[in-house]
C-alpha positions as CSV (number, residue, x, y, z in Angstrom):
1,X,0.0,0.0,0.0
2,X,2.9,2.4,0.9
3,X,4.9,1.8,-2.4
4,X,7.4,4.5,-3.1
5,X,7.1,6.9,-5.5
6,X,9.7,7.4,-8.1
7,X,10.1,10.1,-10.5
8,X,10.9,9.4,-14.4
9,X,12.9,12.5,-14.9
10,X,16.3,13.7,-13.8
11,X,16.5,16.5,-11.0
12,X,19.7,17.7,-12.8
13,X,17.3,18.2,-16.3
14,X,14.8,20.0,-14.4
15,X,16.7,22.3,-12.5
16,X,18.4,23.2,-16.2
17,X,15.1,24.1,-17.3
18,X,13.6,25.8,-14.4
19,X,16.7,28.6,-14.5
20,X,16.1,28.6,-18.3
21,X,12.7,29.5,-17.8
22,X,13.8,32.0,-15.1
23,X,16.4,34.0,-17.5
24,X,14.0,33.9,-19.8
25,X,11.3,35.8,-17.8
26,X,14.2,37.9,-16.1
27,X,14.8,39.0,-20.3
28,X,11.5,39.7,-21.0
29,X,11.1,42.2,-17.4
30,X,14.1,43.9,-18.6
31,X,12.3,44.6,-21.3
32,X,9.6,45.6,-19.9
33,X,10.9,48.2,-17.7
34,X,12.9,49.4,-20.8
35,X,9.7,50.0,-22.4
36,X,8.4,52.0,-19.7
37,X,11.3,54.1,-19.4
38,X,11.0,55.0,-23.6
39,X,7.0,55.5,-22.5
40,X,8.2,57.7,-20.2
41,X,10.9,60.0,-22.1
42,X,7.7,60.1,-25.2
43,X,5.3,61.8,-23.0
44,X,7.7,64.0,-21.5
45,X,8.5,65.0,-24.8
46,X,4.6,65.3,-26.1
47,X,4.5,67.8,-22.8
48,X,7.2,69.7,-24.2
49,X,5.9,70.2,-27.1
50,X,2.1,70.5,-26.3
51,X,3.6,73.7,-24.5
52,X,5.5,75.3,-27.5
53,X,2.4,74.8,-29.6
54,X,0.6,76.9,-27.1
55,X,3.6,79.8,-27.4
56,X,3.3,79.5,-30.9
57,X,-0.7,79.8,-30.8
58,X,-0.4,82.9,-28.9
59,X,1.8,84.5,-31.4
60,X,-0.2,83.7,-34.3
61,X,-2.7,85.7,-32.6
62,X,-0.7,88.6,-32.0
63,X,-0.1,88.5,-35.3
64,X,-3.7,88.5,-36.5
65,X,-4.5,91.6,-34.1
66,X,-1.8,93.2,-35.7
67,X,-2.3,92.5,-39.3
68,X,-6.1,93.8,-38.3
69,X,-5.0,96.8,-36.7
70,X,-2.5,97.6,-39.3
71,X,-5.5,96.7,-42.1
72,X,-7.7,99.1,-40.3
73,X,-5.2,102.1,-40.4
74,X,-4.0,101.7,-43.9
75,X,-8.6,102.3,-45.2
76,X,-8.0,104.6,-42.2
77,X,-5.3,106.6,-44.2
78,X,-7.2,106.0,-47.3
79,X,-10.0,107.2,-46.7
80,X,-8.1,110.4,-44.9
81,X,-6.6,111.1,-48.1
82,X,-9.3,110.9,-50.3
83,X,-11.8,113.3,-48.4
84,X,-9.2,115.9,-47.5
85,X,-7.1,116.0,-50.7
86,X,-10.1,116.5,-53.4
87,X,-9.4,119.0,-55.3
88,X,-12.5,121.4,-55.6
């Protein structure tokens, strides 16, 4: 009833391939975290450049006001010169 039990494999074979199978997972976490770090560096840089996009948004506005202001005094002028210089 109390027969021993006796195992087909080698210990020696199966330690091999358990420290295998541990490199292997150690590999694939290195890996990992390296991925994270890169994930890391690409949204700093998306930050970085989210907040020159904004710099440059607020300069292209400047720009509009003064392209209209500029616009407005040149009919300004225009107009100026055509009611006070006619010639009776």
């Amino acid at each position: 009833m109390n027969e021993p039990i006796t195992v087909p494999y080698d210990l020696a074979n199966i330690l091999k391939e358990l420290k295998q199978d541990i490199k292997e997972v150690n590999t694939k976490l290195e890996k990992l975290n390296t991925i994270e770090v890169k994930i890391a560096t690409l949204t700093e840089k998306v930050d970085g450049m989210d907040k020159r996009l904004e710099k440059v948004e607020g300069t292209q506005k400047n720009q509009v006001w003064a392209l209209i202001v500029l616009l407005g005094g040149a009919i300004v002028t225009a107009g100026w010169r055509v009611f006070f210089t006619v010639n009776p």
